[in-house]
C-alpha positions in Angstrom: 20.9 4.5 -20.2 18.7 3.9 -17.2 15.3 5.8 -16.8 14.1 6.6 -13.6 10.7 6.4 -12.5 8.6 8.4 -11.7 5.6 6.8 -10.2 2.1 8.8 -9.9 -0.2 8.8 -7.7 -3.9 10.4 -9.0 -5.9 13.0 -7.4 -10.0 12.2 -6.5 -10.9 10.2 -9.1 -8.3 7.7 -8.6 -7.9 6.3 -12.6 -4.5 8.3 -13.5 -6.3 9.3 -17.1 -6.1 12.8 -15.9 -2.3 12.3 -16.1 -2.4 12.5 -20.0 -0.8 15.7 -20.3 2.1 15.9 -18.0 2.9 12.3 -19.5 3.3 13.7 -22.8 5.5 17.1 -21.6 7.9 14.5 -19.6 11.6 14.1 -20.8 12.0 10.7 -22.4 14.7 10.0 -19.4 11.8 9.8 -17.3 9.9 6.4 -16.9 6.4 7.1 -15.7 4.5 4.7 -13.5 0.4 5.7 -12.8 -1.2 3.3 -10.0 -4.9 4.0 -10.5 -7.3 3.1 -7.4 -10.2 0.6 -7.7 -13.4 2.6 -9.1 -16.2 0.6 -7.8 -15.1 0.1 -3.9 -15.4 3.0 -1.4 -11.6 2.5 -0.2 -10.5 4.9 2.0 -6.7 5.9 2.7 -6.1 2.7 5.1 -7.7 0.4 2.6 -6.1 2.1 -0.6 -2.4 2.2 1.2 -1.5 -1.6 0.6 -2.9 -1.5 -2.7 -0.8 1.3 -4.1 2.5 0.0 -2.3 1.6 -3.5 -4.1 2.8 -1.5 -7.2 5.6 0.6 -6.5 8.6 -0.5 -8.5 11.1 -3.1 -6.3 14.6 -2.7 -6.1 14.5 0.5 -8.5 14.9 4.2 -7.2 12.0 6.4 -7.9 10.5 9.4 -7.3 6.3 9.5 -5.9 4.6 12.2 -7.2 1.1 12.4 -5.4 -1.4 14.7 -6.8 -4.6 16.4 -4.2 -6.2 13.3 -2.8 -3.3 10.9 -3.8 -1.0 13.3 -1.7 -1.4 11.8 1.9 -1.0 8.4 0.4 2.6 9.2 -0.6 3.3 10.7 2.5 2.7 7.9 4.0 4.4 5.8 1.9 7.6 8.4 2.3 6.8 8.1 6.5 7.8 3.7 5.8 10.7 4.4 3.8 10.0 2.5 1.6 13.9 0.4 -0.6 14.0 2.6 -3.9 12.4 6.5 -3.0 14.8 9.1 -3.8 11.9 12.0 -3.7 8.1 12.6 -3.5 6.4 15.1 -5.3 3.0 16.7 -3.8 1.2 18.9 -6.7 -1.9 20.6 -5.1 -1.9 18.5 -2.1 -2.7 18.7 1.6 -1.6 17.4 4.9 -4.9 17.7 6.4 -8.8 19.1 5.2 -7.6 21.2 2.2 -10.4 24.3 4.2 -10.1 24.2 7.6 -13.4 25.6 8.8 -14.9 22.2 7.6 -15.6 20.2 11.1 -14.1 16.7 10.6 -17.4 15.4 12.0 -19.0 16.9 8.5 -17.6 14.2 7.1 -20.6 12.0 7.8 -23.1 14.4 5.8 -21.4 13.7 2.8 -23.4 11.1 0.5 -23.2 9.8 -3.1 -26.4 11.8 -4.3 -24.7 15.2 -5.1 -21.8 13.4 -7.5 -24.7 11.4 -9.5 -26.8 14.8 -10.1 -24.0 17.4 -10.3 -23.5 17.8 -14.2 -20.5 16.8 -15.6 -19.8 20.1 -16.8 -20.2 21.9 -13.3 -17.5 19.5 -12.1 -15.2 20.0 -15.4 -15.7 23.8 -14.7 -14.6 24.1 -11.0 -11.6 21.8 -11.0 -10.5 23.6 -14.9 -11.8 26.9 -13.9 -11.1 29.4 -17.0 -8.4 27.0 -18.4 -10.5 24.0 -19.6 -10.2 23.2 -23.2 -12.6 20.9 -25.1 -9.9 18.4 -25.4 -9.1 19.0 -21.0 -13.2 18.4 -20.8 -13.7 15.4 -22.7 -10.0 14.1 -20.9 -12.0 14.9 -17.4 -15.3 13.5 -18.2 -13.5 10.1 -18.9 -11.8 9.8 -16.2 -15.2 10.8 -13.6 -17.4 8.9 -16.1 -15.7 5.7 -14.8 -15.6 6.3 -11.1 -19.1 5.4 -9.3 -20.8 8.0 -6.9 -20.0 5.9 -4.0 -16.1 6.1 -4.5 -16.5 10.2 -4.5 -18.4 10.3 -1.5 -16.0 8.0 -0.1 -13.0 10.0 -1.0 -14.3 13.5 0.2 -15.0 11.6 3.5 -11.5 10.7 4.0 -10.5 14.2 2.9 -12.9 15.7 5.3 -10.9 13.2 8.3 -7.2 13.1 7.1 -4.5 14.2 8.9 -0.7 13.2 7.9 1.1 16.0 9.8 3.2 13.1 11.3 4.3 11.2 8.5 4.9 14.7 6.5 7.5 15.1 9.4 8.8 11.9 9.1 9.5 11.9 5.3 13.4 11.8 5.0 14.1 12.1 0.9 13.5 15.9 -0.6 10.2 17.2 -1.3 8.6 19.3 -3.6 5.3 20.9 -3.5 3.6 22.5 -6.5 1.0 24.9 -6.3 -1.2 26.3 -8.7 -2.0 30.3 -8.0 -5.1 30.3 -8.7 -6.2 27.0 -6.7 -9.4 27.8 -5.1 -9.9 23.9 -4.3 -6.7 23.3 -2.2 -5.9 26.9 -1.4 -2.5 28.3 -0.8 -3.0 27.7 3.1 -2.0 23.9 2.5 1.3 24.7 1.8 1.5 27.0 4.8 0.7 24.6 7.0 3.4 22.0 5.4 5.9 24.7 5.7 5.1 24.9 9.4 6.4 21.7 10.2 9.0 21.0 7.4 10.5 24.3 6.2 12.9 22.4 4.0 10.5 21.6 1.3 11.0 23.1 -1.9 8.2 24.7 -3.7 6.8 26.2 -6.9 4.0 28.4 -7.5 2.5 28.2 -11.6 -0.7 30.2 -12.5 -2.7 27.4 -13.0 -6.4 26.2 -11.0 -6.5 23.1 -9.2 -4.9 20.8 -11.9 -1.9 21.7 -12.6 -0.9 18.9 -14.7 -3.2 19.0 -17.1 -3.5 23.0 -17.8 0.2 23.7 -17.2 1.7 20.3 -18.3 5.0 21.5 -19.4 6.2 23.5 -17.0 4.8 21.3 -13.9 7.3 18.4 -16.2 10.4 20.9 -16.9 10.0 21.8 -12.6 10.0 17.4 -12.1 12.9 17.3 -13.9 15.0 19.8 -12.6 14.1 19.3 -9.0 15.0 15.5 -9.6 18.4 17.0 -11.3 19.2 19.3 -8.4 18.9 16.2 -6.0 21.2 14.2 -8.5 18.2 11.9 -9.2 18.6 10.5 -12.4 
């Protein structure tokens, strides 16, 4: 029997380790596909946009899942229509910067500095919150341990800039949004705003922080599955 994939884009620090858990809660039905981003170059969303569609699967249906940062890349890949998407997934994502009393011209006071001295465990903490385990910890310090300082600042620039409001409007394949309750990074106003202009996306609230995946693995994977289900994706 055929498995369909279910390609996955990561969140800030772009090396799909953090995926770990939801890869193990998946139904064996469900081929996963993680496209990591390059951890040395300060890409931002134009440069990182070829790269990713380089490896999505060709001539095979799929479903994109993108997850915070990795979410208006697979926007804009929905927006293309690209041969093969069936559905995209956004867990914790936004449309545009996740707090909008940040200036976009802020963008330009962000610098690498701050993401070499900020401990580890200070980071761990506020993307975890009360729901990091050791195993979750060492799992996150991996995955930021291999990304460079540069990259970060990079990232949160584009953050800071972004604005996919018009590919989010021209996505035609069903959409799901997850959102963790207690999400203090991406607050719940992001999905407001998505709502605004495409009422027709599904949604799902789990009491979880900012990663979803990781803390709430299993029931992030059971709603995957049965979204794909009700849309006959499989």
């Amino acid at each position: 029997m055929r498995r369909i994939k279910l390609v996955l884009l990561p969140g800030l620090d772009g090396t799909g380790v953090l995926f770990k858990p939801l890869l193990q809660a998946l139904a064996p039905s469900i081929e996963a596909v993680v496209i990591a981003y390059p951890d040395r170059q300060p890409l931002g969303y134009d440069a990182l946009l070829p790269l990713v569609m380089q490896g999505l699967p060709q001539q095979e249906p799929y479903v994109l899942l993108g997850e915070s940062f990795g979410g208006p890349l697979a926007l804009r890949i929905a927006a293309s229509r690209p041969d093969g998407l069936r559905a995209l997934v956004l867990s914790a994502s936004f449309i545009s910067c996740p707090h909008h009393f940040v200036p976009t011209w802020a963008a330009h006071l962000v610098r690498p500095f701050p993401f070499r001295a900020f401990p580890r465990y200070a980071q761990i903490k506020a993307l975890f919150g009360g729901y990091a385990t050791p195993a979750l910890a060492a799992l996150s310090a991996q995955a930021l341990g291999q990304v460079a300082a540069e990259v970060f600042a990079c990232r949160v620039q584009e953050v800071m800039r972004v604005n996919v409001s018009s590919a989010l409007a021209a996505c035609a394949v069903p959409m799901l949004y997850i959102q963790g309750s207690r999400d203090r990074v991406v607050p719940r106003a992001n999905l407001q705003r998505i709502l605004a202009i495409r009422p027709d996306v599904e949604y799902l609230s789990i009491e979880a922080p900012h990663m979803i995946l990781q803390t709430q693995p299993e029931t992030a994977a059971n709603a995957i599955e049965a979204f794909m289900q009700a849309h006959a994706i499989t």
